[in-house]
C-alpha positions as CSV (number, residue, x, y, z in Angstrom):
1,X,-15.8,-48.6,-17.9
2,X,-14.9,-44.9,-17.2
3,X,-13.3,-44.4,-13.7
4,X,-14.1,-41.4,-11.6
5,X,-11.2,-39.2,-10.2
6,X,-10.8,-40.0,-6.3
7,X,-11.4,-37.6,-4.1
8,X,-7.6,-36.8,-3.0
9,X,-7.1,-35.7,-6.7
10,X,-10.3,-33.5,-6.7
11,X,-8.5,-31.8,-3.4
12,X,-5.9,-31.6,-5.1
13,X,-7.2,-29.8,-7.8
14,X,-9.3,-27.5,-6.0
15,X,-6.1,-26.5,-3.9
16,X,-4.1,-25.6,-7.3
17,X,-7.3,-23.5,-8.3
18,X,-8.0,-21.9,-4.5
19,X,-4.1,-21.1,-4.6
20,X,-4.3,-19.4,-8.1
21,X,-7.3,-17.4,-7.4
22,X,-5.4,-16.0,-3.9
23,X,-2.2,-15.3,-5.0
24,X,-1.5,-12.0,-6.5
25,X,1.3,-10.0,-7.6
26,X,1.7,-6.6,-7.1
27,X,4.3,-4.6,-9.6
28,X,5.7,-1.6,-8.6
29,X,7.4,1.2,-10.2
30,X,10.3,2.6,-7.6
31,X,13.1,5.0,-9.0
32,X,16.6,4.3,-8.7
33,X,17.6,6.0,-5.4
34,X,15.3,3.1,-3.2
35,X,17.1,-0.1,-5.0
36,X,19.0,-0.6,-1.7
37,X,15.7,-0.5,0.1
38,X,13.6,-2.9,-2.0
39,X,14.9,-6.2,-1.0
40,X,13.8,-5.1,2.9
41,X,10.6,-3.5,2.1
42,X,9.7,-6.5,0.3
43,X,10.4,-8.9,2.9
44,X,8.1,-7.0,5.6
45,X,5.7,-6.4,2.9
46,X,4.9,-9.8,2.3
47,X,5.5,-10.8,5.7
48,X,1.7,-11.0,6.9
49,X,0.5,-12.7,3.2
50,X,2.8,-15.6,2.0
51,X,0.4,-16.0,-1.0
52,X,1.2,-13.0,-2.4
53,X,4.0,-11.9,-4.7
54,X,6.0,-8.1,-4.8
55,X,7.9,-7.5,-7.7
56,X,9.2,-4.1,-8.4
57,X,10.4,-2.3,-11.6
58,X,13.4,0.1,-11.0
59,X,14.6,2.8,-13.5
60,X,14.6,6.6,-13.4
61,X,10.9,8.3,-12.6
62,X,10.9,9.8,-16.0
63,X,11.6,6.5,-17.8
64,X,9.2,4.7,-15.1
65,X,6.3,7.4,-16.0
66,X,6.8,6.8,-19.9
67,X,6.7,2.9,-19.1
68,X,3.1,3.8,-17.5
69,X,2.2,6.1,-20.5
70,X,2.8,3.0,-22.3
71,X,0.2,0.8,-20.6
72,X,3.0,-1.4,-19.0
73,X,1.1,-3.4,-16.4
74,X,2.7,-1.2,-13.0
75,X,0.8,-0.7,-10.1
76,X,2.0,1.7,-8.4
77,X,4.3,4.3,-9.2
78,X,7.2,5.9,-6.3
79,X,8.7,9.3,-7.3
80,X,10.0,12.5,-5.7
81,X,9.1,14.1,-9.0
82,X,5.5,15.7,-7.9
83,X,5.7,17.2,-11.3
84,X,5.4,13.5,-13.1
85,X,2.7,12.2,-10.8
86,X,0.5,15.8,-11.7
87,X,0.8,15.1,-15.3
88,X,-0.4,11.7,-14.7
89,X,-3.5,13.3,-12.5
90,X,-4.3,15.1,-15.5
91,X,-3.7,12.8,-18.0
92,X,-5.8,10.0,-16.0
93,X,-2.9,7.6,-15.4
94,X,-3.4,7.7,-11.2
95,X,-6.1,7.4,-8.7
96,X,-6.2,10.8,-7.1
97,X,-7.1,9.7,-3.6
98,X,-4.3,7.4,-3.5
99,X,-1.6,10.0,-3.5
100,X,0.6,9.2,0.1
101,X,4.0,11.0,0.8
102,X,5.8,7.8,2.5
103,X,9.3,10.4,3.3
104,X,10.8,13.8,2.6
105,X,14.6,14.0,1.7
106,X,17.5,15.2,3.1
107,X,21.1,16.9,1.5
108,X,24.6,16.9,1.4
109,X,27.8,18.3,-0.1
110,X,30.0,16.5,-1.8
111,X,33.0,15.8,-3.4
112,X,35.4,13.2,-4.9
113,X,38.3,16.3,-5.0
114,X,41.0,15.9,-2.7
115,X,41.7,19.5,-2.7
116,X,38.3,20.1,-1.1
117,X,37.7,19.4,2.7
118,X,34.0,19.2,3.3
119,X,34.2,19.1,6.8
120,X,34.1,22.9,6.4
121,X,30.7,22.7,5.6
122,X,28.8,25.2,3.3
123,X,31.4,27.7,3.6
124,X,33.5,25.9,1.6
125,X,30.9,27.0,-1.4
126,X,32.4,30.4,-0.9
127,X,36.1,29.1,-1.7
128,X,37.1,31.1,-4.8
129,X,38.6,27.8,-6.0
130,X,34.9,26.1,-6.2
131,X,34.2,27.4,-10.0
132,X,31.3,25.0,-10.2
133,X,28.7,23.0,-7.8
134,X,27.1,20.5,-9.5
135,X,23.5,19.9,-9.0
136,X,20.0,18.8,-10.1
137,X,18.0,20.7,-12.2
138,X,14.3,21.8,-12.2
139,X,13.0,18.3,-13.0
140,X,13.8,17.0,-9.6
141,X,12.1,18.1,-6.6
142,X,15.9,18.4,-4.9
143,X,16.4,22.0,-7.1
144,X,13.9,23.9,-4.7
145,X,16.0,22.9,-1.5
146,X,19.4,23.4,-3.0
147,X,18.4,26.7,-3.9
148,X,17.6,27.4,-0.1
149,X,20.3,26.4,1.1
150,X,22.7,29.1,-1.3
151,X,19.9,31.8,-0.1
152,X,20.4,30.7,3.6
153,X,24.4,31.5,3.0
154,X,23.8,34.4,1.4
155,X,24.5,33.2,-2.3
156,X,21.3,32.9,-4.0
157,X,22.4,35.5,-6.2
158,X,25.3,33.8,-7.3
159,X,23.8,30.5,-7.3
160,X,22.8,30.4,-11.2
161,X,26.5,30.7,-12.5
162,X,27.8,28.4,-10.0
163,X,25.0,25.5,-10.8
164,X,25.5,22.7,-13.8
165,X,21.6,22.1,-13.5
166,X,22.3,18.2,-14.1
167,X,19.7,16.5,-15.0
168,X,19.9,13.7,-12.5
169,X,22.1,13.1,-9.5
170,X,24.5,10.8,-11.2
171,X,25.1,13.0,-13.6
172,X,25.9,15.9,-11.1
173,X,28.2,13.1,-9.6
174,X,29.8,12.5,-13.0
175,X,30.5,16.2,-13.1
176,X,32.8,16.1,-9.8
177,X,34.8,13.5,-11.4
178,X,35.4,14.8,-14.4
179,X,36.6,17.9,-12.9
180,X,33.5,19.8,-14.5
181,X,32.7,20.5,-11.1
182,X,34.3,20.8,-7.5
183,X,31.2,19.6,-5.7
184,X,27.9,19.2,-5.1
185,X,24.9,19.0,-4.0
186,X,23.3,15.8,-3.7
187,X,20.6,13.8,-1.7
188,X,21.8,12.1,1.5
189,X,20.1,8.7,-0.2
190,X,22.4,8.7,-3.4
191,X,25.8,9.3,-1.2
192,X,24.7,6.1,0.9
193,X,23.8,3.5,-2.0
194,X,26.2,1.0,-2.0
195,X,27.5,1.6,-5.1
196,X,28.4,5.1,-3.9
197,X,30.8,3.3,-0.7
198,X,34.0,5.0,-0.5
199,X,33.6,7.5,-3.2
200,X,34.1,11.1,-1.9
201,X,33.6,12.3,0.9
202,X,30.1,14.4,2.4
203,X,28.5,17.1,4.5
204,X,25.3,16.5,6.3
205,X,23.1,19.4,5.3
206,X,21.2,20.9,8.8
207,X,17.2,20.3,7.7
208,X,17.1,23.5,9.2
209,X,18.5,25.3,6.0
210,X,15.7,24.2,4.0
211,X,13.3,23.3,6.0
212,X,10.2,25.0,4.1
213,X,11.6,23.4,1.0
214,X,11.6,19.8,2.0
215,X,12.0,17.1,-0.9
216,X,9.2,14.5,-1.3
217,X,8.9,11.1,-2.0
218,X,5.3,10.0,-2.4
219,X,3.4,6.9,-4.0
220,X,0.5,6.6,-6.1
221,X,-1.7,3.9,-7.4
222,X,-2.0,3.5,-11.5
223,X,-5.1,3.4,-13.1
224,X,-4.2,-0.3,-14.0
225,X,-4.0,-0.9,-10.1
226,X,-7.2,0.4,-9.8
227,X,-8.9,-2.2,-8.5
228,X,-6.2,-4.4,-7.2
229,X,-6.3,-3.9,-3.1
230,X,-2.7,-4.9,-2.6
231,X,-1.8,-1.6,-4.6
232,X,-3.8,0.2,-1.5
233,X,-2.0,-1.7,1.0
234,X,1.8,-1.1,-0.2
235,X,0.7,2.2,0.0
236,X,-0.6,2.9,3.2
237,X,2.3,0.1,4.1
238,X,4.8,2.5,3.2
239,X,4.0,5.2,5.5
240,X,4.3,1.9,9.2
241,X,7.0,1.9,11.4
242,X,8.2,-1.0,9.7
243,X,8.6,0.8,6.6
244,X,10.5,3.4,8.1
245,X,12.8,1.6,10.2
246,X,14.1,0.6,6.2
247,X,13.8,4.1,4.6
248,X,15.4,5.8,7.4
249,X,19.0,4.5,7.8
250,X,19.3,5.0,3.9
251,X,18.8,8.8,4.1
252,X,15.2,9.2,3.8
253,X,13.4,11.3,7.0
254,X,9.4,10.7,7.9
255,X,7.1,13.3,5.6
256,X,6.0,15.9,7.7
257,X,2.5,15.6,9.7
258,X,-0.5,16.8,7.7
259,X,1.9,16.3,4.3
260,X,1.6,12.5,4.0
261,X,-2.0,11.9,1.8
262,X,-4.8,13.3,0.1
263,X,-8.5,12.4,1.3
């Protein structure tokens, strides 16, 4: 005689299956500089929505844009390179309306040389001993602001044979300690990661000095995120008080009004 399942196990089954069909996961593509923020921005992600998973994918933005270019399955794709996300406009890697600058960045100098007291702020870049400031070059959206700053103290002129035009901010870092450089020029997030906790020492940049030249950090959705609404959500997420009350105390600043999305 064949038995029929009872009904507790048919519940039981259609809970599995309800569960399954609910829960998503959302993959996201942040760069380097936000891995002390993930771990918070997760947690008050997911906060609302139990059912749904948040896993992110960090690397540099040019290797997370090739992993894209690829057709690895990320969502969304965080990056102060605006040049990146462009070439993924026009190559038809991105959902244009989804484009949302979540913060802007801020600078410092800074240096692991003893000999150099940065407490003297940018005047210290006119010390005959500084032969070299190490900083980004045009790849990174930090280049335009540096440059302001040498124009606001009257070295703009002087500013190409005294850059390294690293290609990242570790590697400008790397150049200080090698003694390739006396300082630098860095963003205010990369001198508070914790792995950068008792290395040099830094200068708070005034925003003032580059003020029209403001780094962003913006977020857009993937064409393989498309149609998944969560994408949508982290996005708009990232721009809530929550959100910000994470970015903030690791050296991001709120995007300026009228900067943050495109409609």
């Amino acid at each position: 005689m064949r038995l029929l399942p009872s009904l507790s196990a048919l519940l039981a089954a259609a809970a599995v299956a309800s569960s399954s069909a609910h829960c998503a996961e959302l993959v996201v593509g942040a760069p380097s500089e936000l891995a002390d923020c993930i771990e918070g921005l997760s947690s008050a992600f997911l906060s609302g929505d139990k059912s749904d998973r948040l896993r992110f994918v960090i690397a540099p933005s040019a290797s997370l844009y090739e992993k894209i270019g690829a057709g690895e399955p990320i969502d969304v794709y965080m990056s102060s390179h605006m040049g990146l996300q462009a070439q993924m406009l026009s190559d038809g890697k991105m959902v244009y309306n989804s484009w949302t600058m979540y913060a802007t960045g801020r600078l410092v100098l800074w240096t692991a040389d003893k000999r150099f007291d940065v407490t003297k702020g940018l005047g210290l870049l006119s010390d005959p001993s500084v032969k070299k400031v190490a900083t980004v070059n045009a790849s990174s959206a930090y280049l335009m602001p540096t440059l302001a700053v040498f124009d606001r103290v009257g070295m703009l002129d002087r500013s190409a044979s005294l850059r390294t035009d690293s290609g990242s901010m570790q590697e400008a870092i790397k150049m200080v300690q090698a003694g390739k450089a006396q300082v630098a020029i860095l963003s205010y997030e990369t001198v508070l990661a914790s792995s950068m906790r008792g290395v040099g020492k830094y200068y708070l940049i005034p925003e003032s000095f580059y003020k029209d030249a403001l780094p962003g950090h913006a977020a857009v959705v993937t064409v393989h995120g498309a149609n998944t609404p969560l994408a949508y959500r982290f996005i708009q997420f990232l721009k809530t008080p929550q959100a910000q009350a994470i970015l903030i105390p690791k050296g991001f600043m709120k995007p300026p009004p009228g900067s943050v999305d495109v409609r």
